[in-house]
PyMOL CGO cylinders between C-alpha atoms (Angstrom):
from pymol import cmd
from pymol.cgo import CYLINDER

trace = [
    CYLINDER, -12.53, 210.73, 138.81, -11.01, 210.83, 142.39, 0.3, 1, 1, 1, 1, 1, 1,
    CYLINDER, -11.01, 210.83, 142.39, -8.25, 213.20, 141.10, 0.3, 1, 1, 1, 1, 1, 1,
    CYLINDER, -8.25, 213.20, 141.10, -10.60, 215.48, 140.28, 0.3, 1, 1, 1, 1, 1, 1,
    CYLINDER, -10.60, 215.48, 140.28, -12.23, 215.18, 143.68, 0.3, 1, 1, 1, 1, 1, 1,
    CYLINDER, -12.23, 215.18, 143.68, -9.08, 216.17, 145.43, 0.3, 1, 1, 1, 1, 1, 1,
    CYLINDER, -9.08, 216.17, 145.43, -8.00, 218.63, 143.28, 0.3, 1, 1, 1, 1, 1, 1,
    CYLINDER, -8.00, 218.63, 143.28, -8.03, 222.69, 144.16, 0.3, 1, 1, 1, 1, 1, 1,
    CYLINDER, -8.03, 222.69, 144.16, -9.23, 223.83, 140.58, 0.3, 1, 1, 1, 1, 1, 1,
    CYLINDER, -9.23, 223.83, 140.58, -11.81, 221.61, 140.63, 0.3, 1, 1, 1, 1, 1, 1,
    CYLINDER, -11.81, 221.61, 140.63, -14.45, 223.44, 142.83, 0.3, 1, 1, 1, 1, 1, 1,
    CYLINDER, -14.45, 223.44, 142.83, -13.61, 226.87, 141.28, 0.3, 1, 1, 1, 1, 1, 1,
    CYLINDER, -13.61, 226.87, 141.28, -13.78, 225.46, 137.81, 0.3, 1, 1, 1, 1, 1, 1,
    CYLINDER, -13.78, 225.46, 137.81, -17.12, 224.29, 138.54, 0.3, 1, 1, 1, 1, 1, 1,
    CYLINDER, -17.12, 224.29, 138.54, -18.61, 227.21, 139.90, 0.3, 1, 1, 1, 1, 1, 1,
    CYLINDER, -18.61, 227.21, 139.90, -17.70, 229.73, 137.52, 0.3, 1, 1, 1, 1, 1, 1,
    CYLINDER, -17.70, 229.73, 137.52, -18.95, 227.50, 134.59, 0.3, 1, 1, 1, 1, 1, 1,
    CYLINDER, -18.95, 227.50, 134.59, -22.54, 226.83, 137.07, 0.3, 1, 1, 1, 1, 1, 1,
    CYLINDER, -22.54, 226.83, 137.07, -22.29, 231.00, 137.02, 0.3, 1, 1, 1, 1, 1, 1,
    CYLINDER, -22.29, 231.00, 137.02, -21.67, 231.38, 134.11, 0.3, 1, 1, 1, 1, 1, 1,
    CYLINDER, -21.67, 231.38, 134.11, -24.98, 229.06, 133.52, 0.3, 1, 1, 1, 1, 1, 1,
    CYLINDER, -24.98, 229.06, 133.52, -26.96, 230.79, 136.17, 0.3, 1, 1, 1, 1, 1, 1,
    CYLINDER, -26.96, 230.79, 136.17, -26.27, 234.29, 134.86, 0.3, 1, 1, 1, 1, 1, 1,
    CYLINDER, -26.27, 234.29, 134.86, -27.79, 233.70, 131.55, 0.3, 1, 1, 1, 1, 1, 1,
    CYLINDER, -27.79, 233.70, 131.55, -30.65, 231.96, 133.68, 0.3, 1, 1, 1, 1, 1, 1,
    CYLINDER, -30.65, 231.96, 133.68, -31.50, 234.65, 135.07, 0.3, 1, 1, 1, 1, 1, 1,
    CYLINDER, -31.50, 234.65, 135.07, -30.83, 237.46, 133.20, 0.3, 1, 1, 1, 1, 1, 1,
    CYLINDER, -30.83, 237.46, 133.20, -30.69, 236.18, 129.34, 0.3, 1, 1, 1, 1, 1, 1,
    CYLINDER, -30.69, 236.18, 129.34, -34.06, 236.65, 128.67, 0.3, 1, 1, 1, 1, 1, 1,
    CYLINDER, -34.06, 236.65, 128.67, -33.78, 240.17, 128.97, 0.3, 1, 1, 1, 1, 1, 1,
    CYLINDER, -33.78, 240.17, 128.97, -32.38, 240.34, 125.32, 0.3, 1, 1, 1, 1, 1, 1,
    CYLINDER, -32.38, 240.34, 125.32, -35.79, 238.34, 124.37, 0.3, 1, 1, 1, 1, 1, 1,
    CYLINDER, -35.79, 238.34, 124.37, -38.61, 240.59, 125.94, 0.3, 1, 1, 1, 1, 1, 1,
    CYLINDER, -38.61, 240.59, 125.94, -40.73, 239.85, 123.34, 0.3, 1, 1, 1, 1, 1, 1,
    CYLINDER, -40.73, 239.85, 123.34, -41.43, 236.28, 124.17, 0.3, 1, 1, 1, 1, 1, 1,
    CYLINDER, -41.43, 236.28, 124.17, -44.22, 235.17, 126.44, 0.3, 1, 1, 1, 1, 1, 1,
    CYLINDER, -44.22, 235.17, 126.44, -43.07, 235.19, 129.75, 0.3, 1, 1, 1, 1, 1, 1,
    CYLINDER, -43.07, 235.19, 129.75, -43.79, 231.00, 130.29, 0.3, 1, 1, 1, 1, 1, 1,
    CYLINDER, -43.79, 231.00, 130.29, -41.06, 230.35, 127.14, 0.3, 1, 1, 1, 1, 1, 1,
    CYLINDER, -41.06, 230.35, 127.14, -38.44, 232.69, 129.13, 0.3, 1, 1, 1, 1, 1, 1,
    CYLINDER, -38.44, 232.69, 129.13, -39.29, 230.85, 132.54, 0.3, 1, 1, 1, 1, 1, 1,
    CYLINDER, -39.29, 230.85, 132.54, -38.96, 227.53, 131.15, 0.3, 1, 1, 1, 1, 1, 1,
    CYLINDER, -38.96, 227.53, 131.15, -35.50, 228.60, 129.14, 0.3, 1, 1, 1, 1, 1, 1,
    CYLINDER, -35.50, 228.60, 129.14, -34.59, 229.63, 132.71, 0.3, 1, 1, 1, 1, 1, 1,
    CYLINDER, -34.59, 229.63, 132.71, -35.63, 226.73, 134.50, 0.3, 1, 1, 1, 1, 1, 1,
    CYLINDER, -35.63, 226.73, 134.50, -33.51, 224.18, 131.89, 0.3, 1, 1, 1, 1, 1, 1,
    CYLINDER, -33.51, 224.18, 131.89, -30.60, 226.50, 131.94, 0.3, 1, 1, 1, 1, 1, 1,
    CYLINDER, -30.60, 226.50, 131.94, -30.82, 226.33, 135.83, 0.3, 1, 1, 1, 1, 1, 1,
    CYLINDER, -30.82, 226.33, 135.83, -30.73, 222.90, 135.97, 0.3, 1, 1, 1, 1, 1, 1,
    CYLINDER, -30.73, 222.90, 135.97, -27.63, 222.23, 134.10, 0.3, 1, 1, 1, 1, 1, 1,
    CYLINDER, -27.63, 222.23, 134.10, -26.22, 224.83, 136.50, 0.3, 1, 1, 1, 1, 1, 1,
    CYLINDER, -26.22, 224.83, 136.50, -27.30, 222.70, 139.58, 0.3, 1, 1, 1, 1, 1, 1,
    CYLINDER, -27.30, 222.70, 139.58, -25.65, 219.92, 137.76, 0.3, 1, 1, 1, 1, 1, 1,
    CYLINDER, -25.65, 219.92, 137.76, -22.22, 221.89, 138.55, 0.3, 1, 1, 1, 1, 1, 1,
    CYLINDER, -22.22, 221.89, 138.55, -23.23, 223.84, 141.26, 0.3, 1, 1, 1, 1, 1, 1,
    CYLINDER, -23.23, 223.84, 141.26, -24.01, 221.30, 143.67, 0.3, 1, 1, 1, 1, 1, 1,
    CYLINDER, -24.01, 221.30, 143.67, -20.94, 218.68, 143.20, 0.3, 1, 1, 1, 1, 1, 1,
    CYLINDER, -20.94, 218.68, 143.20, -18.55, 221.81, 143.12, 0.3, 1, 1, 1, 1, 1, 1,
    CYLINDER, -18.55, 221.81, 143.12, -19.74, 222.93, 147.05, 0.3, 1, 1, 1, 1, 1, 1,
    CYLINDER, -19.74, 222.93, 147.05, -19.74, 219.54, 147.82, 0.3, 1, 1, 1, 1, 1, 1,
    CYLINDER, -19.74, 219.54, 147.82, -16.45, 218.56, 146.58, 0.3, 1, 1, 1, 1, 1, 1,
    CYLINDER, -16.45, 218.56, 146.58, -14.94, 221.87, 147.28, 0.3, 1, 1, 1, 1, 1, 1,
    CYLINDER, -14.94, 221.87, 147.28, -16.54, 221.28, 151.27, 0.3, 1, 1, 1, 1, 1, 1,
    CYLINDER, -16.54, 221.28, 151.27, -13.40, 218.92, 151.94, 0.3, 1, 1, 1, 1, 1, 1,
    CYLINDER, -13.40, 218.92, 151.94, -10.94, 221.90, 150.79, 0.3, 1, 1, 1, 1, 1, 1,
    CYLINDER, -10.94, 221.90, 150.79, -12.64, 225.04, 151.37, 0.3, 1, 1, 1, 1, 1, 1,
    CYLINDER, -12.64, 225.04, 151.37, -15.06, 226.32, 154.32, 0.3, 1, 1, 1, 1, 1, 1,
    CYLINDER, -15.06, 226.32, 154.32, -18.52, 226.93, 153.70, 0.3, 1, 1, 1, 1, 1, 1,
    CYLINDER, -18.52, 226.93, 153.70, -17.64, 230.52, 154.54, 0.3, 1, 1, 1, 1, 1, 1,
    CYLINDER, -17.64, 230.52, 154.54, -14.86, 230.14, 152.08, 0.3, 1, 1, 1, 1, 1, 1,
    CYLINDER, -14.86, 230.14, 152.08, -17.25, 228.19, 148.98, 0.3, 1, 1, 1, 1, 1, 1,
    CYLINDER, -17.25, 228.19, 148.98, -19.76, 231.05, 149.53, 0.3, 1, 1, 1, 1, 1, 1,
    CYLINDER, -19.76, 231.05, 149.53, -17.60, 234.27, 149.18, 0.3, 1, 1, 1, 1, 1, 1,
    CYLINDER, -17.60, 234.27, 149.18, -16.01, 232.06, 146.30, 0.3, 1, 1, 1, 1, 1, 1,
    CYLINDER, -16.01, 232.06, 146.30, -19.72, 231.92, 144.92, 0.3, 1, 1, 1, 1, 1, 1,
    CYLINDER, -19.72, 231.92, 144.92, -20.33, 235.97, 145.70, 0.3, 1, 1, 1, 1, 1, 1,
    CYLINDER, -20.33, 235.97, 145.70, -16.52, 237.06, 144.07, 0.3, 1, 1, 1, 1, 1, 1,
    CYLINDER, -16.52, 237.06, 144.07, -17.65, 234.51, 140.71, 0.3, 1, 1, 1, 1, 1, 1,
    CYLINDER, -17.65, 234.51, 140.71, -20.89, 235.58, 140.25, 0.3, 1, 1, 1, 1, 1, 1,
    CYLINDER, -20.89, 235.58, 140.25, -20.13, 239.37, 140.29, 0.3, 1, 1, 1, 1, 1, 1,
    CYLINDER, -20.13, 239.37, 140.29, -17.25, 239.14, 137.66, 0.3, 1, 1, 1, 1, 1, 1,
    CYLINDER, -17.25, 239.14, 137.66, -19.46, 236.72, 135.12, 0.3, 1, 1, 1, 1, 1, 1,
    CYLINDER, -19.46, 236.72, 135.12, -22.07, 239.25, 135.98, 0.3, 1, 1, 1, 1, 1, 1,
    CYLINDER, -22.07, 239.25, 135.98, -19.80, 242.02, 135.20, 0.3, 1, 1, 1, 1, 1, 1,
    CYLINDER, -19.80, 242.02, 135.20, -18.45, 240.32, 132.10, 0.3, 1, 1, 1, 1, 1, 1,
    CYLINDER, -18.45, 240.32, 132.10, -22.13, 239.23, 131.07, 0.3, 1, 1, 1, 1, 1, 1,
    CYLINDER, -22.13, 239.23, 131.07, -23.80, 242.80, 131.39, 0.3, 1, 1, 1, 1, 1, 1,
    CYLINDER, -23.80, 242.80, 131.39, -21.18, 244.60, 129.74, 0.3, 1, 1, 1, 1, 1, 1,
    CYLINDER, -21.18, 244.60, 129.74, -20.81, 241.87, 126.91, 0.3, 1, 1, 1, 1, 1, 1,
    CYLINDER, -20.81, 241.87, 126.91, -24.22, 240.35, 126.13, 0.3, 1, 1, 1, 1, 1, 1,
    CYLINDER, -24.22, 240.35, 126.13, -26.87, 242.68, 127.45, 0.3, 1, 1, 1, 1, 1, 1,
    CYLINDER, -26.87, 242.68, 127.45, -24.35, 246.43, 126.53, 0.3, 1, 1, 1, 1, 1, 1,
    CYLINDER, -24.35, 246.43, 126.53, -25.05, 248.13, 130.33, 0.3, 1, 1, 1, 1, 1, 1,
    CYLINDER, -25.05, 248.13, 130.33, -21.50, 249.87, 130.99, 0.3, 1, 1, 1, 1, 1, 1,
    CYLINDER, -21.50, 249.87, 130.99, -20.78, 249.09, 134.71, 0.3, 1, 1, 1, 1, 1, 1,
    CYLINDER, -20.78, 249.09, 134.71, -19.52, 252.93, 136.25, 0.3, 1, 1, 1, 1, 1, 1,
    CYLINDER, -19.52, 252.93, 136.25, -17.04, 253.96, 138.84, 0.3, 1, 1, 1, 1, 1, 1,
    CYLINDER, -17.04, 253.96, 138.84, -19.65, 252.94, 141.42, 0.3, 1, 1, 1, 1, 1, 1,
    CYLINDER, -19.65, 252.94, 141.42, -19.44, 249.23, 140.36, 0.3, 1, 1, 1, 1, 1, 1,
    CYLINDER, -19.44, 249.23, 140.36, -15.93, 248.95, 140.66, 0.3, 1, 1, 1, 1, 1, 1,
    CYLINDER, -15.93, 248.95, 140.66, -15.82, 250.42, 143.83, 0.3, 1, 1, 1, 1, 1, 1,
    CYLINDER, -15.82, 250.42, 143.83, -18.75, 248.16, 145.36, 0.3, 1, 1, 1, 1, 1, 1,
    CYLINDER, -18.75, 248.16, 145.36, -17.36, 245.15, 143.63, 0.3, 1, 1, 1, 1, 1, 1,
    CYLINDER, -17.36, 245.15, 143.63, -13.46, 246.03, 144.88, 0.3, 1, 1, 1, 1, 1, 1,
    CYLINDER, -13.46, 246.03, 144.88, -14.90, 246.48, 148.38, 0.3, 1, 1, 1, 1, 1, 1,
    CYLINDER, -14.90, 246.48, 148.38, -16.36, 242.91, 148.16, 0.3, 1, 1, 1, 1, 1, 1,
    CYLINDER, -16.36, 242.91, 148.16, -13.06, 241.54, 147.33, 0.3, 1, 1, 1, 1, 1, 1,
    CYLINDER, -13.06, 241.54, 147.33, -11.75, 243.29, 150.19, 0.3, 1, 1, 1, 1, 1, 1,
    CYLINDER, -11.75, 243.29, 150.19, -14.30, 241.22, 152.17, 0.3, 1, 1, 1, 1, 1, 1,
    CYLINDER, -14.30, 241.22, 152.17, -13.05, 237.75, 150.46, 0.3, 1, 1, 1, 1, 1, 1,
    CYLINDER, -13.05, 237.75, 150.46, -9.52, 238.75, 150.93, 0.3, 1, 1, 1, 1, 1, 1,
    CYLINDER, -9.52, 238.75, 150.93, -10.51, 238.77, 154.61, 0.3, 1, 1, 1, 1, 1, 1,
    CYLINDER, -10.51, 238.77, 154.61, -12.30, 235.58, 154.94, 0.3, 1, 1, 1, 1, 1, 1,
    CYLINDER, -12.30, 235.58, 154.94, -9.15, 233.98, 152.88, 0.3, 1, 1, 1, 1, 1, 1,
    CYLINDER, -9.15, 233.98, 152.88, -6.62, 235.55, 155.48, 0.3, 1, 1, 1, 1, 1, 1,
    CYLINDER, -6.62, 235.55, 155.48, -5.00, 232.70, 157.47, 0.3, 1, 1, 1, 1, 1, 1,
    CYLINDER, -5.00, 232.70, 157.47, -6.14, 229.98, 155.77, 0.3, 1, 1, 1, 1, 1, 1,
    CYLINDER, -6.14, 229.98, 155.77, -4.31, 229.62, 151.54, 0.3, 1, 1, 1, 1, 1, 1,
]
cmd.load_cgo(trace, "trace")
């Protein structure tokens, strides 16, 4: 298991399959309106926990490779493209123009908190 620990991938692997998790968490149940609102929470809430289940050893492994700074903008650049992917895919909203320029203009901001440290 210590291989894994140390490796690069590791962290990144992690969070975009806890996003991927979280994503349908929290937005899933939009494709089921018509169940009762306590079934859709508690889908949520078990989803959610299996994310936490990769969330929380991928920032905590990835803490001895990345910065915190790093992890989170890691977190932000993830969760928009599974978002992107996941409303486009599973719930049919066409992102616009707009999108890509707000989400290009956030990857501007990672580049930036990358710069001078690979």
């Amino acid at each position: 298991m210590s291989f894994l620990i140390n490796s690069t991938l590791t962290p990144i692997i992690l969070l975009i399959f806890s996003n991927v998790f979280m994503t349908f968490a929290w937005y899933g149940h939009l494709r089921f309106k018509d169940q009762p609102l306590y079934v859709v929470i508690a889908a949520s809430w078990a989803i959610a926990l299996f994310e936490y289940c990769l969330a929380v050893p991928a920032n905590r492994w990835g803490s001895s490779i990345f910065s915190v700074a790093q992890l989170k903008t890691m977190q932000e650049v993830i969760t928009l493209s599974v978002f992107a992917g996941f409303s486009t895919f599973y719930l049919k909203e066409p992102l616009g123009w707009n999108h890509a320029v707000g989400f290009a203009l956030i990857a501007a901001g990672a580049f930036f908190i990358f710069k001078g440290k690979v």
